[in-house]
C-alpha positions in Angstrom: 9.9 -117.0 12.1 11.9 -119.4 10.7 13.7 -117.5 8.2 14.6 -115.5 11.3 15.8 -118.3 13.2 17.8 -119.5 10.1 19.8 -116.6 9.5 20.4 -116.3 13.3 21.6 -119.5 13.0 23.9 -118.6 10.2 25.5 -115.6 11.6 26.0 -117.3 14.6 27.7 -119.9 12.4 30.1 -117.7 10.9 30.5 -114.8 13.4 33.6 -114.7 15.3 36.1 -115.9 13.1 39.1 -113.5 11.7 39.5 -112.8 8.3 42.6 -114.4 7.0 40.3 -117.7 8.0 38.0 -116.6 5.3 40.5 -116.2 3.1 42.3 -119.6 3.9 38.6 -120.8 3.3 38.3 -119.2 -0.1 41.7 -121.1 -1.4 40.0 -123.9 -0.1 37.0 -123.7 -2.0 38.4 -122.6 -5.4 40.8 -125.3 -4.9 38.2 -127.9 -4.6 36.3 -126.6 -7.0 38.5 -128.0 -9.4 38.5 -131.4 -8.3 38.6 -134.3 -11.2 41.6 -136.5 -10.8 39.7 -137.6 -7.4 36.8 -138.0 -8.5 37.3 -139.5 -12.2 41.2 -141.3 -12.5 39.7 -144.9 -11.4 37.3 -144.8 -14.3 39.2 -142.6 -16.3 42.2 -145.7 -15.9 39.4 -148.5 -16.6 36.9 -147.3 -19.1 38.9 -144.6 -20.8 42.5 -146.5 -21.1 41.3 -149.9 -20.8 43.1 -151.5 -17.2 42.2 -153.7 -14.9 40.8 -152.9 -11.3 44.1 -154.0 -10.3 46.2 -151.8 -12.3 43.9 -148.7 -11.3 44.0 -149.6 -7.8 48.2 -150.0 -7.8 48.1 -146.3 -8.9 45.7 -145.0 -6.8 48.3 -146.9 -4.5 51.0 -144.9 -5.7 49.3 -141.3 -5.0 48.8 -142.7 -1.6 52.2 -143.6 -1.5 53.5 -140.0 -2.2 51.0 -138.9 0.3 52.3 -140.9 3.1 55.7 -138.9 2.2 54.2 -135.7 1.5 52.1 -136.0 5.3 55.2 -136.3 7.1 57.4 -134.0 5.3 54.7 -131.1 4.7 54.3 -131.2 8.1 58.1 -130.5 9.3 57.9 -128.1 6.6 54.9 -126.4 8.2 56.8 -126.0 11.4 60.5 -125.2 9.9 59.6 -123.3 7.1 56.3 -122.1 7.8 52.6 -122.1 6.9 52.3 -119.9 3.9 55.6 -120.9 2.3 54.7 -124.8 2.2 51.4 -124.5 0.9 52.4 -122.3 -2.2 55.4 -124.8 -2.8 52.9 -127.8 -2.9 49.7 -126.1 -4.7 52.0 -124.8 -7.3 53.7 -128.4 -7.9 50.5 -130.2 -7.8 49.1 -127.8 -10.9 52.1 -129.2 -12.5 52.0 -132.6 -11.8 48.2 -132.7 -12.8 48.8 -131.0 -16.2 51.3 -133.4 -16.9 48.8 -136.4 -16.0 46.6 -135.4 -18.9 49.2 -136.0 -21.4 50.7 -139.1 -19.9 49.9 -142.7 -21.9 52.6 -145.3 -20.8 51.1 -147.2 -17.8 54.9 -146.8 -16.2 54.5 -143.5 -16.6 50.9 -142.6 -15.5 51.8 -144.3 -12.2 55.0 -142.3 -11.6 53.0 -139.2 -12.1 50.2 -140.3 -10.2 52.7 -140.9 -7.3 53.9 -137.1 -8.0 50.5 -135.6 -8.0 49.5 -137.4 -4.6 53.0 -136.2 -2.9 52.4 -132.3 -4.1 48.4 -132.7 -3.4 49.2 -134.0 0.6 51.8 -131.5 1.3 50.3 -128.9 1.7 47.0 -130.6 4.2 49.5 -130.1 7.4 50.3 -126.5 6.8 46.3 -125.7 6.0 45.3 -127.2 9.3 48.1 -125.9 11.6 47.6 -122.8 10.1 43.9 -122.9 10.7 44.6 -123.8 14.3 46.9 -120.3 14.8 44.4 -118.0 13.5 41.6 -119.0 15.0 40.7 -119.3 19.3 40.2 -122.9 20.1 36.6 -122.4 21.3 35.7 -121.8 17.9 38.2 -124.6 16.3 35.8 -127.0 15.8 33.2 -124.7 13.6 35.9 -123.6 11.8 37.2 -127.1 10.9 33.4 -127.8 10.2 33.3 -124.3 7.8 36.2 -125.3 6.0 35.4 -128.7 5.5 31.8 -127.4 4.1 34.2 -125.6 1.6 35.5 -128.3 1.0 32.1 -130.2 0.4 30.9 -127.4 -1.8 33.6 -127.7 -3.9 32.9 -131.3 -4.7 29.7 -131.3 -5.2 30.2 -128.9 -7.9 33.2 -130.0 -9.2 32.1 -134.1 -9.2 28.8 -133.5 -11.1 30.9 -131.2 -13.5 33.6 -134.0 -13.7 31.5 -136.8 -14.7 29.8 -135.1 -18.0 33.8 -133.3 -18.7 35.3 -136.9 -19.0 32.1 -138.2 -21.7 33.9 -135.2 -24.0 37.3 -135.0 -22.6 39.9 -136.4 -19.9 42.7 -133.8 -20.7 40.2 -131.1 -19.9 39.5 -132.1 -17.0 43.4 -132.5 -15.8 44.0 -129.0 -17.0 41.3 -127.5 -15.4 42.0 -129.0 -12.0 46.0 -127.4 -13.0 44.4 -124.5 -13.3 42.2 -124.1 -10.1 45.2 -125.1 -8.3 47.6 -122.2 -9.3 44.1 -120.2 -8.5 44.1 -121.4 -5.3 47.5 -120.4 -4.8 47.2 -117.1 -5.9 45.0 -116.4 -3.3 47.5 -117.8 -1.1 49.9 -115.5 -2.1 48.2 -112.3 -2.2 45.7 -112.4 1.0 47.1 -115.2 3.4 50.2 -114.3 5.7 52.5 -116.5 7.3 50.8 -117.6 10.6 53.6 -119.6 13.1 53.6 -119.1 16.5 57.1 -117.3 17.2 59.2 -119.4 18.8 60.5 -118.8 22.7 64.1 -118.0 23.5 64.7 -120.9 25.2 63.6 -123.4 22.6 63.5 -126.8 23.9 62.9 -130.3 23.1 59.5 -131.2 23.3 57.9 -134.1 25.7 54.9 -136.2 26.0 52.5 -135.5 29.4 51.5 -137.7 31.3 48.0 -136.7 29.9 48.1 -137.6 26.3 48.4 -134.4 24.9 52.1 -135.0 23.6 53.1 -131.9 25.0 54.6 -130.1 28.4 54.3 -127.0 27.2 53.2 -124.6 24.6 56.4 -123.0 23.7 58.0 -126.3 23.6 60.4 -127.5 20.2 58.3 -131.2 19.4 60.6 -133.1 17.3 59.3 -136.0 15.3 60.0 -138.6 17.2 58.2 -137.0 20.2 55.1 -137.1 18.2 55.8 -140.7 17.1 56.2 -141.7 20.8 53.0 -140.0 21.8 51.1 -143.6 22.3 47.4 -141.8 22.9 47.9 -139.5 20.0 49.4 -142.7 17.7 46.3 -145.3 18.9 43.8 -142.4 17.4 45.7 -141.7 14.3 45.6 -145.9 13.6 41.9 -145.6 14.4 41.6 -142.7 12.1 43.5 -145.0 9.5 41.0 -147.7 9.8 37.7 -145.2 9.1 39.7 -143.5 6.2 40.0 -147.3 4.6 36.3 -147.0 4.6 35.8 -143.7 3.5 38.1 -144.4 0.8 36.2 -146.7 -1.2 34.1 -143.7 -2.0 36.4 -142.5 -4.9 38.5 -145.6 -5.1 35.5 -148.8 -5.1 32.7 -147.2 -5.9 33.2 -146.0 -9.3 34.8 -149.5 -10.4 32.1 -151.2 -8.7 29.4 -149.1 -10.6 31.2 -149.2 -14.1 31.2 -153.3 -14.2 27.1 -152.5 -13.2 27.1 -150.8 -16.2 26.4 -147.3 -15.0 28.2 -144.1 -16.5 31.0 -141.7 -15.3 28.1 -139.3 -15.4 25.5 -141.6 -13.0 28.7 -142.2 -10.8 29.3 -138.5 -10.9 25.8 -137.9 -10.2 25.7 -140.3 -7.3 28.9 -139.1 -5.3 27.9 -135.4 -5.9 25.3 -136.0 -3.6 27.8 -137.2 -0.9 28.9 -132.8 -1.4 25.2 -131.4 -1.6 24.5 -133.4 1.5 27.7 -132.2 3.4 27.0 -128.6 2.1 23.4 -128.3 3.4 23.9 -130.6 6.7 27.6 -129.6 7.7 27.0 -126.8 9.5 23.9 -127.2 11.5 25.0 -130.9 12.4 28.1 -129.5 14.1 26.4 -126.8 16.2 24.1 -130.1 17.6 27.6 -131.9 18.0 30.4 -129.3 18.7 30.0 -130.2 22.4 29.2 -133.5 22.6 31.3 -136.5 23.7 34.3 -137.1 20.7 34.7 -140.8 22.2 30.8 -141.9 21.6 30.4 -139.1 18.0 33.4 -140.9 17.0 32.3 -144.6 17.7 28.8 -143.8 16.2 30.1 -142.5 12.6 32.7 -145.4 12.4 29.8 -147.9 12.8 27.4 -145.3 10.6 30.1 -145.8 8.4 31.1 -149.6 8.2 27.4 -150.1 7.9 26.5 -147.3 4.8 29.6 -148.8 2.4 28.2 -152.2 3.7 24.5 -151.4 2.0 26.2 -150.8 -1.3 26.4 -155.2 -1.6 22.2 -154.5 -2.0 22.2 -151.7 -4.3 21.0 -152.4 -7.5 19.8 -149.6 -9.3 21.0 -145.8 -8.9 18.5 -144.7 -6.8 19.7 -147.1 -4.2 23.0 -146.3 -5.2 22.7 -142.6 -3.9 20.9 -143.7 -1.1 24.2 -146.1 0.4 25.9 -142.4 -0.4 23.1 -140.6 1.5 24.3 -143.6 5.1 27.8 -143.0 4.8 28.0 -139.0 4.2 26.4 -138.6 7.7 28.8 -141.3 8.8 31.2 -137.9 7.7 29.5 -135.1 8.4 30.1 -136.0 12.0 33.2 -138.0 11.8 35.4 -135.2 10.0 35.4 -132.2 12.6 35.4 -134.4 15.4 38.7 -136.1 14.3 40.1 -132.4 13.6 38.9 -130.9 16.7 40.2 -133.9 18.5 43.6 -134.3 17.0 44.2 -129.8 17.6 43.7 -130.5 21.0 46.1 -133.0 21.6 48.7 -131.2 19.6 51.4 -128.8 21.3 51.4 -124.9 19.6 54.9 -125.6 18.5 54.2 -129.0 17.2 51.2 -128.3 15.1 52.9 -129.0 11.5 53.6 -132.7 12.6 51.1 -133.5 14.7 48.7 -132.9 11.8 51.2 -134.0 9.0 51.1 -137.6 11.2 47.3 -137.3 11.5 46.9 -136.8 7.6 49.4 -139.6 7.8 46.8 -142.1 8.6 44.7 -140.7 6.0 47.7 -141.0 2.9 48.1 -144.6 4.5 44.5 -145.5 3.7 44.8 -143.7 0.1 47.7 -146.3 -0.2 46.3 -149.1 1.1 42.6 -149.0 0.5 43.4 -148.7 -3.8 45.0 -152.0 -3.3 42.4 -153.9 -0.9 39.7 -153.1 -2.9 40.9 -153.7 -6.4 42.6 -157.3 -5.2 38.9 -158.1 -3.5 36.8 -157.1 -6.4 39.3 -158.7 -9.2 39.1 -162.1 -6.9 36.3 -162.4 -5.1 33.3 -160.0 -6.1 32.2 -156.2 -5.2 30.0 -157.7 -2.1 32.9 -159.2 -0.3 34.8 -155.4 -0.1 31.4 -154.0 1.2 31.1 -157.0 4.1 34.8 -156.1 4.9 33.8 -152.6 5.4 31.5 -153.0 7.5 33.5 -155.1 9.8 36.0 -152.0 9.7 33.5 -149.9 10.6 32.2 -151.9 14.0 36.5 -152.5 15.1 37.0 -149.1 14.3 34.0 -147.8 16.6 35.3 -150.3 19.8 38.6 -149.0 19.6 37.5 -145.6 19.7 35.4 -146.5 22.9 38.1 -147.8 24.7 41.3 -146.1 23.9 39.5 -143.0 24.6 37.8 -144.1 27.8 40.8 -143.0 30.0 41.1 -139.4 28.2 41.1 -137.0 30.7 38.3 -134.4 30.5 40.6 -131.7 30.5 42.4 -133.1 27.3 38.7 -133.9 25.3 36.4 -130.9 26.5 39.5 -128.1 26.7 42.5 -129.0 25.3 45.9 -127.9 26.4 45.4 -124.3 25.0 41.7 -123.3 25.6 43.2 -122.0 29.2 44.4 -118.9 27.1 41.5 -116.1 25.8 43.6 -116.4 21.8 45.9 -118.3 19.7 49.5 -117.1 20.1 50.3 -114.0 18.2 51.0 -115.2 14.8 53.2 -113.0 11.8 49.9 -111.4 10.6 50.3 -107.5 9.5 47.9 -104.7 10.5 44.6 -105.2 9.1 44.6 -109.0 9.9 44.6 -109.5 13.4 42.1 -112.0 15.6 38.7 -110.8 15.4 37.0 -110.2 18.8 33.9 -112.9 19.5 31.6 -110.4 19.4 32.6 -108.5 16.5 33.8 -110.8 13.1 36.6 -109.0 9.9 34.7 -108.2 7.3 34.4 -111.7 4.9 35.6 -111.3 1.4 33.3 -112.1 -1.4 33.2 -116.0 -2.4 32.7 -116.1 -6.1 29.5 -118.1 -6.8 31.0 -120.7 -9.5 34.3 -120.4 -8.7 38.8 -132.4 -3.1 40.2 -136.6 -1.2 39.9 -138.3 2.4 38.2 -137.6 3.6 39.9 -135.6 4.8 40.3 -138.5 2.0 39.8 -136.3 -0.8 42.4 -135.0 -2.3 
C-alpha cells in the first residue's frame, strides 16, 4: 500500500540517528520558526522607512559583513571553546541584537545593528554543524544534514507566511518575536544538548594538508587556521560555494525589492517565498534518499545551473503566479544543492578541525550575504531588475563548470567515504549517560516537536 510504503519510507528516514541530534534539530526548528528580519528587513528598510535599494542593500551588506567575522571566529570558537558553549553565547546575543533592531530609527544606527545582528546570527552556524558531524556516524551525515535543513525549511515556511501579514500591523513585533524564539532556542540548548568535541590526543599536533584534499593527516590532528586556509581543494569548493550562495541570496535580498517596485505586497512576497519552505519541507527528504549516493561533482553542477537558470526566469514573471513558479525552479536548485555541499565539505574536514573547516565553509556563504546586498541593489538602482536576473544566470552556468572540473580529480575515497567513514562511529564526544550514539538498528527515543512552535542558504539566517 502506499501509505505503507510511505511510512517505511519515513522511519527509514529518521531511524538511526541519536537523540541529542533531535534535540539539536528541535533548537533548530524553534529557532527558525521565528524568522522575520530575513525574510522582511529589505522591505521593511524600503516601504516601511522609506530608503533606497541601495541603502537597503549596504545594510544587508553590513550583516554580511559581521557574518564573514562571526564564520571565522565562531568556528575557532567551536574548536577552542567548544560546541555547546559557542552557540548559547551567539543565540543569546543575536536575541539581543534583534530586539534592539525594532527600536532603532537613525539610518547610522540601523546599519550598525544590522552588522551586530548578522555577527551574533553566523556565530553560532560552525558550532551547529561540527557538532552535528560528532554526534552522528558519517554514513548517516548526509540525511541528517538533509533532516536538519528540512527543520530548517519548516521553520520558514511558517515563519515567512506569518512575517508578511505581522509587518502590514507591526515591524517591532515581528523583531521581538524573532528575540524571543532565539532565547527559546537557546534554552533548549542549554537544558538538553551537551557539549560534543572530540577529546583531544595527548600528543596534540599541528595539523597538515594530504596529498588527497582532505586537509588533514590524521584524525587526532591540531588544524590551525592557516592549515585550513592552505587546503587549495577545500578553498576552490568554498569559492564555488560563494558563487551559488550569490544566487541563492537574491531570494531574501532582490526578490522582495524587485516585487515591491511591481507593486506586490509584503504579504504576496511573503506568500511567494513561503513556498520556497513548503516545497523544501515536503521534497527534502525523499529527494535526498534518491540523491544521498549519487555523484557530488555532477548533483553539484546540476543545482548550480538549476539555479542560475530559476532566478534567471524571474526577468519573465509578471504576475504572482509566475512569481511562485521562478521560486518553485530555484528551491529544487536547493533541495539538492544544500546537503550535498554539507555532506561534501564534513568529508573533507579533519575531526579536530571541524569548527573551521565549517566556520570557512559558512565563510563563503557570509561573503555572499555581503556581497550579493550590494550587487543587486547597485544593478536594480542603475540598470533594471532583468539585468540582476541575466547575471544570475551566468553565475549559475560558471558556478556548475567549476564544480565539474575542480572536482574531477577528487579521489573516490575523499567523495564516496571521506576520511572518517573507515571507523563504525564518531569519536566519543562529552555526552553523559542517557545520550550516547544510537545503534543503526535501534534509534533514542525523539522528543516531542511542538506543532507551532532562517538565511543562506545555508543563506538564511
Amino acid at each position: 500500500m502506499p501509505s505503507a510504503s510511505l511510512r517505511h519510507a519515513l522511519r527509514a528516514s529518521v531511524s538511526g540517528l541519536p537523540g541529542a541530534f533531535w534535540w539539536l534539530w528541535t533548537s533548530t526548528l524553534v529557532n527558525r520558526l521565528g524568522g522575520f528580519v530575513s525574510t522582511m528587513l529589505a522591505i521593511y528598510l524600503t516601504l516601511d522607512r522609506g530608503y533606497s535599494a541601495s541603502y537597503a542593500g549596504l545594510v544587508a551588506a553590513l550583516y554580511g559583513l559581521g557574518g564573514v567575522v562571526a564564520s571565522l571566529g565562531g568556528g575557532v570558537m567551536a574548536d577552542r571553546l567548544g560546541r555547546r558553549p559557542t552557540m548559547l553565547v551567539a543565540q543569546v546575543a543575536t536575541a539581543l541584537s534583534v530586539g534592539l533592531l525594532g527600536f532603532v530609527s537613525d539610518p547610522l544606527a540601523i546599519a550598525s545593528v544590522a552588522c551586530l545582528v548578522g555577527l551574533a546570527t553566523h556565530a553560532s552556524r560552525p558550532a551547529v554543524q561540527a557538532m552535528m558531524a560528532d554526534i552522528v556516524r558519517p554514513e548517516d551525515r548526509m540525511r541528517a544534514f538533509s533532516l536538519n535543513y528540512w527543520a530548517i525549511n519548516l521553520g520558514f515556511a511558517v515563519s515567512s507566511t506569518a512575517a508578511g501579514f505581522v509587518a502590514e500591523v507591526s515591524y517591532r513585533a515581528g523583531f521581538l518575536f524573532e528575540a524571543g524564539m532565539t532565547l527559546a532556542c537557546a534554552v533548549v540548548v542549554f537544558l538538553k544538548l551537551p557539549e560534543s568535541r572530540p577529546e583531544p590526543s595527548r600528543k596534540l599536533r599541528q595539523g597538515s594538508g594530504t596529498d588527497s584534499g582532505t586537509g588533514t593527516d590524521s584524525g587526532t590532528a591540531e588544524v590551525r587556521l592557516g592549515v585550513v586556509l592552505r587546503d587549495r581543494r577545500f578553498m576552490g569548493v568554498v569559492g564555488l560555494c560563494y558563487l551559488v550562495a550569490v544566487v541563492f541570496q537574491q531570494g531574501s535580498v532582490a526578490l522582495p525589492v524587485a516585487m515591491g517596485r511591481a507593486g506586490f505586497t509584503p504579504a504576496d512576497y511573503g506568500m511567494a517565498i513561503a513556498v520556497n519552505g513548503i516545497l523544501v519541507v515536503a521534497l527534502q527528504i525523499p529527494v535526498t534518499r534518491l540523491i544521498e549516493h549519487r555523484d557530488p561533482r555532477r548533483l553539484l553542477a546540476a543545482s548550480s545551473l538549476l539555479a542560475g537558470y530559476g532566478f534567471g526566469l524571474t526577468a519573465f514573471a509578471g504576475s504572482l503566479g509566475i512569481f511562485v513558479l521562478t521560486v518553485c525552479v530555484w528551491t529544487l536548485a536547493e533541495i539538492v544543492n544544500a546537503p550535498t555541499q554539507t555532506g561534501l565539505v564534513v568529508r573533507l574536514s579533519p575531526v579536530h578541525g571541524r569548527g573551521r573547516y565549517q566556520g570557512v565553509f559558512s565563510l563563503s556563504w557570509s561573503l555572499a550575504a555581503l556581497t550579493a546586498p550590494l550587487l543587486s541593489g547597485f544593478v536594480i538602482d542603475r540598470f533594471g531588475a532583468d539585468w540582476l536576473w541575466g547575471t544570475c544566470t551566468v553565475i549559475g552556468m560558471a558556478a556548475a563548470a567549476g564544480f565539474l572540473v575542480l572536482m574531477r580529480g577528487l579521489s573516490e575515497a575523499a567523495v564516496e567515504e571521506g576520511p572518517e567513514s573507515r571507523t563504525s562511529s564518531p569519536p566519543q564526544a562529552h555526552l553523559p549517560s542517557g545520550l550516547t550514539h544510537a545503534p543503526a538498528s535501534q534509534p533514542e527515543t525523539t522528543p516531542a516537536v511542538p506543532a507551532a512552535a532562517v538565511a543562506p542558504p545555508p543563506a538564511r539566517s
